[in-house]
Backbone as CSV, one residue per row, in Angstrom:
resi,resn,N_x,N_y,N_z,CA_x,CA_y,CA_z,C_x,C_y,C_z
1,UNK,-16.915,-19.317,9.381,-16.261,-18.873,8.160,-17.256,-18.055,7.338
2,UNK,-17.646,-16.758,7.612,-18.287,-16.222,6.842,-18.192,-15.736,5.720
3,UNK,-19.083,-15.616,4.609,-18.960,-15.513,3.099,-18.289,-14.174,2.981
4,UNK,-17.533,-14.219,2.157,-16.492,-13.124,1.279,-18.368,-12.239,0.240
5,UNK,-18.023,-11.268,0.397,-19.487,-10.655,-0.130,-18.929,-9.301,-0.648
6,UNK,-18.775,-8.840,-1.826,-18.300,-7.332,-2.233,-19.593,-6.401,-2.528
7,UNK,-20.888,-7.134,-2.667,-22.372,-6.136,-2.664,-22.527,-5.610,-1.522
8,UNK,-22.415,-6.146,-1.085,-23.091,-5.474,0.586,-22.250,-4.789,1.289
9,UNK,-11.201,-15.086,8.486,-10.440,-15.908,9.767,-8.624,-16.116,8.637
10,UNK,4.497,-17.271,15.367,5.907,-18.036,14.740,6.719,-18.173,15.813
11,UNK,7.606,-18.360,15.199,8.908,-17.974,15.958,9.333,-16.725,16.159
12,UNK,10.220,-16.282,17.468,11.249,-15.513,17.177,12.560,-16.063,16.240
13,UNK,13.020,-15.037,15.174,13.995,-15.881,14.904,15.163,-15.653,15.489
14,UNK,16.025,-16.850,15.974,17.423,-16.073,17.127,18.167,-15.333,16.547
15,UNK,18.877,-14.548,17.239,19.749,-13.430,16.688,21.289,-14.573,16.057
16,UNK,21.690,-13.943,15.037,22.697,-14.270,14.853,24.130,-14.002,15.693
17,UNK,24.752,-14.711,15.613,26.322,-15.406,16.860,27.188,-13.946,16.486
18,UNK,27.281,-13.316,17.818,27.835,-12.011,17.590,29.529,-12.133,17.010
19,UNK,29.935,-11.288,16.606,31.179,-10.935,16.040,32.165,-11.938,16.706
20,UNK,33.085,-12.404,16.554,34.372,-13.133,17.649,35.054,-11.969,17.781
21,UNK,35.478,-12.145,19.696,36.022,-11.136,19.986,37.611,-12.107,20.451
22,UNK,38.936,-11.219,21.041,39.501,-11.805,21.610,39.646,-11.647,22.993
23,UNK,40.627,-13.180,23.336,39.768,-13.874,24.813,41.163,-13.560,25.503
24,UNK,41.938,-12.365,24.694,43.686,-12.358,25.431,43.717,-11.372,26.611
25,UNK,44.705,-11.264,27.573,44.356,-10.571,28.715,44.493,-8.729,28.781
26,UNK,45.363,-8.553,27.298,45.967,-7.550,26.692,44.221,-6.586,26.437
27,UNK,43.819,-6.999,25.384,42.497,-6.832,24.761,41.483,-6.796,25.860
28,UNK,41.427,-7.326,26.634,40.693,-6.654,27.768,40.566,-5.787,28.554
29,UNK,42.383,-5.922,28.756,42.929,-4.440,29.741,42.221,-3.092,29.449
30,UNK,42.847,-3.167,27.205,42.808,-2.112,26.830,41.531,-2.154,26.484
31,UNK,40.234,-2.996,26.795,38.981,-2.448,26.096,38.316,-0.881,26.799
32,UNK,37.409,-0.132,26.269,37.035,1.011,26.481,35.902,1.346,26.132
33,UNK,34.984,1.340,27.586,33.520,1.671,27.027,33.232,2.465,26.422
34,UNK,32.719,2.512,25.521,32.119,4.551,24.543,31.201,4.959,25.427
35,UNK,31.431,5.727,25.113,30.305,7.301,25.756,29.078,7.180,26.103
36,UNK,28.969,6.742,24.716,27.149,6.682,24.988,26.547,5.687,26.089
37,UNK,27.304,4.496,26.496,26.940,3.656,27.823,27.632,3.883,28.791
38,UNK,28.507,4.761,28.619,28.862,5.182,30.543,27.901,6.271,30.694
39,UNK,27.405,7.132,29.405,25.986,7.912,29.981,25.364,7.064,30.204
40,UNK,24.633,6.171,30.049,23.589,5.443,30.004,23.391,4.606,31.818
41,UNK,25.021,4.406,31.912,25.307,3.577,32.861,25.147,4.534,34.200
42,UNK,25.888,5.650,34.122,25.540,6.601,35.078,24.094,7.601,35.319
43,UNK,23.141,7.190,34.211,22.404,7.878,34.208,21.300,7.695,35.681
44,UNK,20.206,8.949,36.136,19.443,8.409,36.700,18.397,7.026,36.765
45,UNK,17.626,7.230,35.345,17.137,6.544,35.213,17.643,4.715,35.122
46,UNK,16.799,3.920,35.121,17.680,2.720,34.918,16.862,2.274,32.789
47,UNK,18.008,1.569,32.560,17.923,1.137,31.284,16.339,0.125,31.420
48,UNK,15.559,0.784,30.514,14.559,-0.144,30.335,14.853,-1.361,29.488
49,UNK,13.885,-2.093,29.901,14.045,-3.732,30.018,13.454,-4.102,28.562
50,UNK,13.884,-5.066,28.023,13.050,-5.383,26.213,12.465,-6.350,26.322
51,UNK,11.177,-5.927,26.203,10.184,-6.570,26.300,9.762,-7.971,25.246
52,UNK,9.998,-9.488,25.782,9.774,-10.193,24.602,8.047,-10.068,23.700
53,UNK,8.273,-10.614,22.709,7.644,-10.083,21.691,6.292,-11.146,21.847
54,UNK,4.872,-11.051,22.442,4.079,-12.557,21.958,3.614,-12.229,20.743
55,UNK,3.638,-13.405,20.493,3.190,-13.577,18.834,1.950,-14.016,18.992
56,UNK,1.476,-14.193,19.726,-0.099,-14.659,19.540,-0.825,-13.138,19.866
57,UNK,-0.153,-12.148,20.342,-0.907,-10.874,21.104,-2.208,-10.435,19.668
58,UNK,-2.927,-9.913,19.890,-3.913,-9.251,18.865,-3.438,-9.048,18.025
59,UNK,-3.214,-8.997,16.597,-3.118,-8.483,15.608,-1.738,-8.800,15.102
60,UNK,-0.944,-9.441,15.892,0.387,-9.630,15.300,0.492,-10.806,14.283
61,UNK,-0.401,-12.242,14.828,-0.430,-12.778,13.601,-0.713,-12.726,12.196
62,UNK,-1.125,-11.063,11.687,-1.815,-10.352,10.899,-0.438,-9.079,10.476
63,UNK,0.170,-9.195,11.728,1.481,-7.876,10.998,0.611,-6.553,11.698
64,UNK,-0.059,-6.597,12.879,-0.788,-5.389,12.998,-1.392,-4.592,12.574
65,UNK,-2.793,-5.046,11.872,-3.401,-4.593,10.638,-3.694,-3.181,10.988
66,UNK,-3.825,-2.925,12.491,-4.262,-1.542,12.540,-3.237,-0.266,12.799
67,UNK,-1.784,-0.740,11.875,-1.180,0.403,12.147,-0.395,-0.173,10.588
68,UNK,-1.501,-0.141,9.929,-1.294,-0.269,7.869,-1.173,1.471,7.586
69,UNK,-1.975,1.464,7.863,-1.914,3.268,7.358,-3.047,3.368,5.998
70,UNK,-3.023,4.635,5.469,-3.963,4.425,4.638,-3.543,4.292,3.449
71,UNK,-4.415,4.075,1.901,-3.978,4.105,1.188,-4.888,4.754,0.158
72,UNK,-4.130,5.350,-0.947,-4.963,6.297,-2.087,-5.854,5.734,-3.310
73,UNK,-6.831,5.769,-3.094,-7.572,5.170,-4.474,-8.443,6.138,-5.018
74,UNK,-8.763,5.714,-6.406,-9.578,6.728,-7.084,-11.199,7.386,-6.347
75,UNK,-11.306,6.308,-5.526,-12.664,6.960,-4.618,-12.033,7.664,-3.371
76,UNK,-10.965,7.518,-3.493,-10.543,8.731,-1.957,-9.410,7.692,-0.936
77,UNK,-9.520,8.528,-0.023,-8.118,7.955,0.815,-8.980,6.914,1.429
78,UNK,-8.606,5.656,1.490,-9.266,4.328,2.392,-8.368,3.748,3.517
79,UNK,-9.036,3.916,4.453,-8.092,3.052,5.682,-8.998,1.828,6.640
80,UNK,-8.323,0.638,6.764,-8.731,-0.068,7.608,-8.740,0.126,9.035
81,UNK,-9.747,0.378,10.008,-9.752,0.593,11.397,-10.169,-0.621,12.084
82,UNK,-9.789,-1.339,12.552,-10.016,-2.369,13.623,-11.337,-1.999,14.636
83,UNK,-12.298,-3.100,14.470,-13.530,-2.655,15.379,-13.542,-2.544,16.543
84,UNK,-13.927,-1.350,17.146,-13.795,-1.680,18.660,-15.799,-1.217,18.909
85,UNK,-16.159,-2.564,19.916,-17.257,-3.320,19.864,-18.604,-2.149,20.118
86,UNK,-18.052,-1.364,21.505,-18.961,-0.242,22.211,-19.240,0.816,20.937
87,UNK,-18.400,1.235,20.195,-18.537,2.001,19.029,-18.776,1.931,18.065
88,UNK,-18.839,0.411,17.362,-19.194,0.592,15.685,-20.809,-0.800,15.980
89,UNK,-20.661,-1.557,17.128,-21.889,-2.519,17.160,-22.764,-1.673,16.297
90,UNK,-23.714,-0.591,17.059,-24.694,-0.625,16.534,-24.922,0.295,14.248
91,UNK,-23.263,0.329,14.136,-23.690,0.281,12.686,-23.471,-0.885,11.922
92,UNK,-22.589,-1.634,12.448,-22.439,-3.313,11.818,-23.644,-4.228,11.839
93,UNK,-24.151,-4.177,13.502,-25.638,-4.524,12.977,-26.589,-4.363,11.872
94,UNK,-26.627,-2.854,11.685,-27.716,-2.220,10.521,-27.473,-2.658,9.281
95,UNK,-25.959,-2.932,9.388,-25.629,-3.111,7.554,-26.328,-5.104,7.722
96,UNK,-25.926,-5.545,8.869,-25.752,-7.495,8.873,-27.311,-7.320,8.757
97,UNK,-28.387,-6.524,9.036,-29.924,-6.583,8.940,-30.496,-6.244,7.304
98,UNK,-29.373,-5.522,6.457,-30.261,-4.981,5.228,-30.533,-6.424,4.664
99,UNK,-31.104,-6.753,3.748,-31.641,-8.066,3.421,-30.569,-8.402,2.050
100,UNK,-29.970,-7.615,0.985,-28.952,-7.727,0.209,-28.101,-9.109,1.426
101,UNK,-27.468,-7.996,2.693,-26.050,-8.635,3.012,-26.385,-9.967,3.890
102,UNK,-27.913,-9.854,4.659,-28.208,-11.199,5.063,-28.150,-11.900,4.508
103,UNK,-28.688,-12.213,3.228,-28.979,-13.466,2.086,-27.476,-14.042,2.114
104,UNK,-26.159,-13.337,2.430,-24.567,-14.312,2.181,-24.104,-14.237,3.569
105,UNK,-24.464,-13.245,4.674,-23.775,-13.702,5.886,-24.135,-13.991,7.209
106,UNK,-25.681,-14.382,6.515,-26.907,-14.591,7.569,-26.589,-14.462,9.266
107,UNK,-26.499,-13.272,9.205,-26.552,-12.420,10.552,-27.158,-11.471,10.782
108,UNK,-28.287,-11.854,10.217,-29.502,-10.686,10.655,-29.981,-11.160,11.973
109,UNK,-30.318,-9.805,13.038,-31.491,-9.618,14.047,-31.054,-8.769,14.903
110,UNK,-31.150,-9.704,16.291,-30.851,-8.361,17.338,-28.814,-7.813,17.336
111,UNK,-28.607,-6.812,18.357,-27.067,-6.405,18.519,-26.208,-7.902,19.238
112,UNK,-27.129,-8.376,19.332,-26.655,-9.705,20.497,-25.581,-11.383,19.308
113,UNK,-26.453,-10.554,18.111,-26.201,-11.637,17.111,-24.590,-11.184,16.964
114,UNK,-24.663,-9.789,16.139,-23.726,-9.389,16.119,-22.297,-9.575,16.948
115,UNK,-22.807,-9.184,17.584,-22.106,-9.046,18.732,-21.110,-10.744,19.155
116,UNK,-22.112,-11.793,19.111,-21.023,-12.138,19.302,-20.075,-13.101,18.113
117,UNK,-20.654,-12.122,16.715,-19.763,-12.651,15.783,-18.675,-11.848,15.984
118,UNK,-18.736,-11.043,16.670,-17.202,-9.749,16.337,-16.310,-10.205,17.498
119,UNK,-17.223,-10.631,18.910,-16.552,-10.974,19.902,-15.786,-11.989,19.809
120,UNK,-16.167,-13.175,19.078,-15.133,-14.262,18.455,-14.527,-13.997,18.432
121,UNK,-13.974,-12.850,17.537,-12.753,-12.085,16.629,-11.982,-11.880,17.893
122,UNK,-12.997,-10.867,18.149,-11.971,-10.016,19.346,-11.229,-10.420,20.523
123,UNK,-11.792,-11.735,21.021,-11.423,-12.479,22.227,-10.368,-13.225,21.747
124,UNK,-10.399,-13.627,20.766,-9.353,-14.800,19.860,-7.687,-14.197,20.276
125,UNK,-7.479,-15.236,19.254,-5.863,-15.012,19.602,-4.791,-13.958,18.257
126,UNK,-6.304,-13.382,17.161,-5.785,-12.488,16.479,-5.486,-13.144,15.048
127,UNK,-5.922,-14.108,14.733,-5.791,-14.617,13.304,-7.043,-14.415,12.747
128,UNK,-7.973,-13.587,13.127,-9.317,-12.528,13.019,-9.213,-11.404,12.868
129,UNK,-9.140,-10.332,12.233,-9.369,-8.958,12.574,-10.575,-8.324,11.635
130,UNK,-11.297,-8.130,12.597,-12.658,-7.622,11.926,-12.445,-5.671,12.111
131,UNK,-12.767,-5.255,11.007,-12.523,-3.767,10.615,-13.715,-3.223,10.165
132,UNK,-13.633,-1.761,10.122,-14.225,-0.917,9.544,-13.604,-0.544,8.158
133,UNK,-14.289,-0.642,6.903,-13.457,-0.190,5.816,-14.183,1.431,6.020
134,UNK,-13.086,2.902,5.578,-13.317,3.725,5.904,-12.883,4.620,4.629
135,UNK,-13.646,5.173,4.037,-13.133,6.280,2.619,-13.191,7.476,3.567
136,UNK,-12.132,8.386,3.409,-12.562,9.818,3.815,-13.344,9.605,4.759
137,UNK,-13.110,9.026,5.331,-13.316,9.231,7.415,-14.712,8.909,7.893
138,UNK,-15.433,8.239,6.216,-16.513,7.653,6.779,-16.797,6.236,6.421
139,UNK,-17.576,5.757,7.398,-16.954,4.159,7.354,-18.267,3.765,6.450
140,UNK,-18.027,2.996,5.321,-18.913,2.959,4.706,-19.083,1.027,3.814
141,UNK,-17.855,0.327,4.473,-17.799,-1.406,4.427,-17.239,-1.429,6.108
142,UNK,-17.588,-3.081,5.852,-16.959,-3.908,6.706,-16.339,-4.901,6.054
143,UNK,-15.058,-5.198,6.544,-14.229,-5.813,6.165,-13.275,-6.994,7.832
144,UNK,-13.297,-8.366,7.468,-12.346,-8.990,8.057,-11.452,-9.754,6.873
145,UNK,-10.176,-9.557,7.702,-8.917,-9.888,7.393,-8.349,-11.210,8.179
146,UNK,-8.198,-12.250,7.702,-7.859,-13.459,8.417,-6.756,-13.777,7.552
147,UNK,-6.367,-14.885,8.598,-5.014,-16.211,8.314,-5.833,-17.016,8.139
148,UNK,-5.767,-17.593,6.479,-6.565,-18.037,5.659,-5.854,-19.830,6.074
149,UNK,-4.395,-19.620,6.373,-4.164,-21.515,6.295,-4.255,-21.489,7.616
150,UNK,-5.031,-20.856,8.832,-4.866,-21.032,10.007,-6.431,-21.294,10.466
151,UNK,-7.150,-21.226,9.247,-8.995,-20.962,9.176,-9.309,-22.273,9.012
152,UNK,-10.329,-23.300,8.987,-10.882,-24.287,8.665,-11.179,-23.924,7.321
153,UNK,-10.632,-22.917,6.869,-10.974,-22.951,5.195,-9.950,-23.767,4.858
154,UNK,-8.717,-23.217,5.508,-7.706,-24.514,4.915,-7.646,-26.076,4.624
155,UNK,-8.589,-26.369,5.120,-8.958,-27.883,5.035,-9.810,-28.266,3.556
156,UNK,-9.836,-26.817,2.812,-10.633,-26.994,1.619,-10.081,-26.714,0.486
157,UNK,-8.787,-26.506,0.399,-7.975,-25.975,-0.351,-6.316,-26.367,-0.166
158,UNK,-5.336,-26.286,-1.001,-3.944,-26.282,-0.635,-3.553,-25.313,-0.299
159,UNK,-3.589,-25.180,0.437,-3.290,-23.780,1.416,-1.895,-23.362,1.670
160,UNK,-1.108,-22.489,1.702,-0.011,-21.953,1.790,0.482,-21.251,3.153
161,UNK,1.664,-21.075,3.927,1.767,-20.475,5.044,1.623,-18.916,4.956
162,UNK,0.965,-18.529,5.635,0.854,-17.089,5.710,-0.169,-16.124,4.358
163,UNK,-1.091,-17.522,3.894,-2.281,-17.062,2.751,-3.059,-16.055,4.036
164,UNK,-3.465,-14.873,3.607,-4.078,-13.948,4.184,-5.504,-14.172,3.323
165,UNK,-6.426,-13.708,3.964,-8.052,-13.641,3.835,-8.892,-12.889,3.496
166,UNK,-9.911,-12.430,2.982,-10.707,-11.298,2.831,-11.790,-11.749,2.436
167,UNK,-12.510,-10.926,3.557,-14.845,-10.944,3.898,-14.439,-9.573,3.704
168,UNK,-15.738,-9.356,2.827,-16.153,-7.697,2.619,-17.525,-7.296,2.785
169,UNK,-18.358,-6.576,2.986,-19.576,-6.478,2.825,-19.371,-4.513,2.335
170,UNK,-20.094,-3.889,1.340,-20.504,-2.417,1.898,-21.930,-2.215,2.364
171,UNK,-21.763,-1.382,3.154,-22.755,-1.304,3.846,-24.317,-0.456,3.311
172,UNK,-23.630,0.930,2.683,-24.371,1.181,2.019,-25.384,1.291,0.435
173,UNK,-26.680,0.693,0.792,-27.034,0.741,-0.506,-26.809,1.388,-2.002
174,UNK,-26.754,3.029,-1.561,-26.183,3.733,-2.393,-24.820,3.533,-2.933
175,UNK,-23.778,3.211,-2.156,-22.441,2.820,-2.656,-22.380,1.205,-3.304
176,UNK,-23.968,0.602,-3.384,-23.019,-0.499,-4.523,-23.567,-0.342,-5.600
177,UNK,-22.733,-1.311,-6.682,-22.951,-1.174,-8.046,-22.619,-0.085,-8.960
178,UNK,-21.877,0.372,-8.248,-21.068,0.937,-8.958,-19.274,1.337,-8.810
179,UNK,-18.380,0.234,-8.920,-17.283,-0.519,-8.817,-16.926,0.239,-7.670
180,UNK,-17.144,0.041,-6.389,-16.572,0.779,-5.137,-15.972,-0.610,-4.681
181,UNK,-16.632,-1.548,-4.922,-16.157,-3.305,-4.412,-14.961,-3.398,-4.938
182,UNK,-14.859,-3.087,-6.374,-13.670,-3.589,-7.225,-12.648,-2.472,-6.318
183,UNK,-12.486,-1.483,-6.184,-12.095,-0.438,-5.690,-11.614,-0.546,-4.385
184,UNK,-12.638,-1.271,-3.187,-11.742,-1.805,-1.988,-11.354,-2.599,-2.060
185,UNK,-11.444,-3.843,-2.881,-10.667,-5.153,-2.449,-9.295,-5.134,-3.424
186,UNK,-9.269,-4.097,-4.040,-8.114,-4.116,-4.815,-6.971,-3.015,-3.664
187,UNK,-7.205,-1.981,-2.921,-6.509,-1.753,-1.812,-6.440,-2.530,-0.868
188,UNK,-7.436,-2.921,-0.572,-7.032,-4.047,1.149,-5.935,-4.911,0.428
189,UNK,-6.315,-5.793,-0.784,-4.946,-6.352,-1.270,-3.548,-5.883,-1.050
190,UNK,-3.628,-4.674,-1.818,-2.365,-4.033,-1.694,-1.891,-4.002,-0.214
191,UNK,-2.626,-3.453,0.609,-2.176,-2.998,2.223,-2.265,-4.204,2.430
192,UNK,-2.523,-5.625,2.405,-1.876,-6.729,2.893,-0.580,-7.272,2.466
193,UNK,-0.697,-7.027,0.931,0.825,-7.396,0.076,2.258,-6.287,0.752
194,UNK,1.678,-5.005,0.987,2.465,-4.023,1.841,2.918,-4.400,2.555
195,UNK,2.041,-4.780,3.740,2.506,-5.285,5.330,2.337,-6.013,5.556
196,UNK,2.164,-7.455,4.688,2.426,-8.739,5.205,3.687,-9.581,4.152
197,UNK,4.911,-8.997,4.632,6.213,-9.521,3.511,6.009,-11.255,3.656
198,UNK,5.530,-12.063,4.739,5.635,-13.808,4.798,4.485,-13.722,3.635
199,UNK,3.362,-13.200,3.578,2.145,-13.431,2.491,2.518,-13.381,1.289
200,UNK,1.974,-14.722,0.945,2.088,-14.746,-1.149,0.938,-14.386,-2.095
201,UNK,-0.179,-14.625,-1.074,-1.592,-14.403,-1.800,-2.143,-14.095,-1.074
202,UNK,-3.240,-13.517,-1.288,-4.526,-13.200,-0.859,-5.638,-14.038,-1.343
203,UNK,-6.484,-14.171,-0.203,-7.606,-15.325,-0.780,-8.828,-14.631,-0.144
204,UNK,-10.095,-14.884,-1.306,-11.413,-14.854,-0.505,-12.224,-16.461,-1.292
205,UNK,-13.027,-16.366,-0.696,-13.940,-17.714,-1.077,-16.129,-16.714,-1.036
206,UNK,-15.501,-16.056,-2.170,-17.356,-15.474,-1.901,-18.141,-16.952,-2.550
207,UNK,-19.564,-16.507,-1.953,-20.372,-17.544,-2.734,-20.718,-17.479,-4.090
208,UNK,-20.705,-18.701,-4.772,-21.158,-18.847,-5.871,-22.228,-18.022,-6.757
209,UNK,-23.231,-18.008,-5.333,-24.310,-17.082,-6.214,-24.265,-15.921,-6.470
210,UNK,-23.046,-14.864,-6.008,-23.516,-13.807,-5.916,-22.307,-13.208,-6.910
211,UNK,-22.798,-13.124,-7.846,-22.320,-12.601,-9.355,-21.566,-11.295,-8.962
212,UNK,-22.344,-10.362,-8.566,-21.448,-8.943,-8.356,-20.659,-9.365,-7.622
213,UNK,-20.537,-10.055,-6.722,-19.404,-10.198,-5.826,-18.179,-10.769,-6.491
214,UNK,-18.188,-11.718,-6.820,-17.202,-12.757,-8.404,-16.747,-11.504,-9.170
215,UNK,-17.730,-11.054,-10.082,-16.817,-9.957,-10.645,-15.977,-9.056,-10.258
216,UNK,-16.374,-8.436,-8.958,-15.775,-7.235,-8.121,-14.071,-7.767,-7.776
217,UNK,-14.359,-9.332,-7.578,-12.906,-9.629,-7.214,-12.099,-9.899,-8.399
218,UNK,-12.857,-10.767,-9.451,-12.122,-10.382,-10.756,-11.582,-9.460,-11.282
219,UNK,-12.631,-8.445,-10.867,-11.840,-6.753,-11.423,-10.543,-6.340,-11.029
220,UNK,-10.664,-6.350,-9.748,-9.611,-6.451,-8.637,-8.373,-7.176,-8.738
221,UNK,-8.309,-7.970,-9.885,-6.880,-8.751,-9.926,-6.521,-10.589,-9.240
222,UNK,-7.857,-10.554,-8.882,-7.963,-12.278,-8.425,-8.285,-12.966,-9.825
223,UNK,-8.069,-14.342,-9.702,-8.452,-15.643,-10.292,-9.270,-16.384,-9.679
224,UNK,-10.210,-16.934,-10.564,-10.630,-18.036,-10.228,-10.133,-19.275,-10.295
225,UNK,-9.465,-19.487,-8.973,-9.110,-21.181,-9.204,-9.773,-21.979,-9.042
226,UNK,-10.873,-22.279,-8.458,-11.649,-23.755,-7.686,-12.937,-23.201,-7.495
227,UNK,-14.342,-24.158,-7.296,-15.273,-24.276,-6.690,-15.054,-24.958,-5.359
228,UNK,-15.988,-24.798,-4.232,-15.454,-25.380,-2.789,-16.436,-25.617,-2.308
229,UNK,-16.972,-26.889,-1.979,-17.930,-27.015,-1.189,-17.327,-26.898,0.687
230,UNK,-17.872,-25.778,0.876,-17.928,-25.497,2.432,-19.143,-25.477,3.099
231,UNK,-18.896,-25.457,4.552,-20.566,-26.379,5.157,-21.400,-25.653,5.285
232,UNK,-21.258,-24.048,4.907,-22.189,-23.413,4.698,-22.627,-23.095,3.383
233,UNK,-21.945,-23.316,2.492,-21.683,-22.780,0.861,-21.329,-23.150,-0.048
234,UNK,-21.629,-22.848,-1.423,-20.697,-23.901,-2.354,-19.753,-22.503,-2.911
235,UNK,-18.555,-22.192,-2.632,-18.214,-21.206,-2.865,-16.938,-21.135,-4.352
236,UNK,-16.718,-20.050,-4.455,-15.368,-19.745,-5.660,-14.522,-19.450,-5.176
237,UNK,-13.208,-19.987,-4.985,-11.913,-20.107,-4.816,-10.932,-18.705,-5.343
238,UNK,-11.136,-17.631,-4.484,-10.504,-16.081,-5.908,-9.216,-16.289,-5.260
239,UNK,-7.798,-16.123,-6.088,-6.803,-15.685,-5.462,-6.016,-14.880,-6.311
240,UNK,-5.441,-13.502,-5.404,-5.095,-12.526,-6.026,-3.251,-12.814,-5.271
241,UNK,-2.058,-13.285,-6.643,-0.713,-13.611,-6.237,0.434,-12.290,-6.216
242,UNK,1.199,-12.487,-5.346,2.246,-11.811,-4.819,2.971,-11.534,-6.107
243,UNK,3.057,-12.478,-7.428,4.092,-12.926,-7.976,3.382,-12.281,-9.232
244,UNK,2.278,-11.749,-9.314,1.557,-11.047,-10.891,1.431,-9.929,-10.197
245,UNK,1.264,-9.289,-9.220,1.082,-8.053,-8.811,1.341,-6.894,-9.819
246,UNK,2.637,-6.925,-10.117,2.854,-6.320,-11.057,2.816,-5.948,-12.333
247,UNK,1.815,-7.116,-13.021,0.881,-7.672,-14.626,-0.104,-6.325,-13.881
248,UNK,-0.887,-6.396,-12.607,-1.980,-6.172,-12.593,-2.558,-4.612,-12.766
C-alpha cells in the first residue's frame, strides 16, 4: 500500500425478460423476418459471436482507466497513460531514487526494485493501475489508481463499494511547489468521478508528515476525515465525495 505523495490498490447484470410475444399458430404463420437479418443471414460472412465480458480482465475493475481520455486544466491538457514496463521503467525509477519521493515511498535503488513494484500491478487482476500522469505529452507524475475497498486499506477505514484510490508522486523537481499537485489530483478526481458511475468517492491516505502533500489534496476538494495507523504509516484519511462535487 504505498503512500499517496503530491510533492514528488461484479456481476453481469442479466438482461431483462424480453417483450411477451404470442404463442398462436396464426402469429407465427404471419411472422416476417426484416431485412436487415435475411441480409445478415444470407450473407458471406458468418455473424460474429459476443464475446462474454471478464470482469476481472485488466483494467475493467477500474472502468478501463486507459481509455478516460484527457482532460483540460489550467496547466494544459492532462491524460492518464497506463504503464507499460519496457518503456517508462527506466523513468519511474529516476523519479522512486530522488530523495524528496524516497523519504514516502521508499523505493529507492536498482530498476529491479521498481520493477517489481509495477509488476505487482501489472500481473494482478487489475484493481491496480499504475500510470503515467502526462501534461502536454510529457509525462511529468506518476500516478496509481486503485479499488480502495478491495485494498487492505479497507481494513482501516469504513470503506464503501467501488471507493476508488489515488498515489501520486511528480516527478520533477522543478514542477513542485508550485500547485501542479493541487492541479492533478483535482483532474484524476474528476476522470474517476467521469468514468467510474458505481464510485462515490475518491480516497487517498498520504502520510502525515508530509504537509505539501495534505494541502495539495485539500486544495483539490478532499476532507480530512481520520488519522490511520497503517503498517507502514500513520497516515490522513482525504476524501474527495461524489455528492459535493458540485460545492467544489
Amino acid at each position: 500500500m504505498p503512500p499517496t505523495d503530491a510533492t514528488t490498490g461484479t456481476g453481469i447484470s442479466p438482461r431483462p425478460p424480453s417483450d411477451p410475444v404470442g404463442t398462436g399458430t396464426e402469429d407465427t404463420l404471419d411472422m416476417r423476418l426484416p431485412d436487415e437479418l435475411i441480409a445478415l443471414l444470407t450473407a458471406d460472412e458468418p455473424i460474429p459471436a459476443v464475446q462474454p465480458r471478464n470482469t476481472l480482465a485488466d483494467g475493467d475493475l477500474l472502468d478501463a482507466v486507459a481509455g478516460w481520455g484527457a482532460a483540460l486544466t489550467p496547466a494544459g491538457v492532462f491524460r492518464l497513460v497506463p504503464v507499460r514496463l519496457q518503456r517508462d521503467l527506466p523513468l519511474i525509477t529516476r523519479w522512486m531514487n530522488d530523495p524528496a519521493v524516497a523519504a514516502f515511498w521508499d523505493l529507492a535503488g536498482p530498476e529491479a526494485v521498481t520493477a517489481a513494484h509495477l509488476r505487482a500491478q501489472l500481473d494482478g487482476d487489475g484493481r491496480s493501475v499504475p500510470c503515467l500522469g502526462v501534461l502536454d505529452d510529457a509525462p511529468i507524475s506518476y500516478f496509481e489508481i486503485y479499488r480502495a475497498d478491495l485494498d487492505p486499506l479497507a481494513r482501516h477505514y469504513p470503506a464503501r463499494p467501488h471507493d476508488t484510490g489515488v498515489h501520486l508522486l511528480i516527478g520533477g523537481v522543478a514542477d513542485r511547489g508550485r500547485g501542479l499537485g493541487t492541479t492533478l489530483l483535482r483532474a484524476v478526481a474528476d476522470l474517476v468521478l467521469d468514468h467510474r458511475p458505481s464510485c462515490t468517492r475518491v480516497i487517498a491516505e498520504p502520510d502525515l508528515r508530509n504537509t505539501p502533500s495534505l494541502s495539495a489534496f485539500m486544495t483539490a476538494g478532499f476532507r480530512f476525515c481520520a488519522e490511520l495507523d497503517l503498517p507502514d504509516k500513520r497516515a490522513a484519511l482525504m476524501i474527495r465525495d461524489r455528492a459535493l462535487r458540485h460545492l467544489l
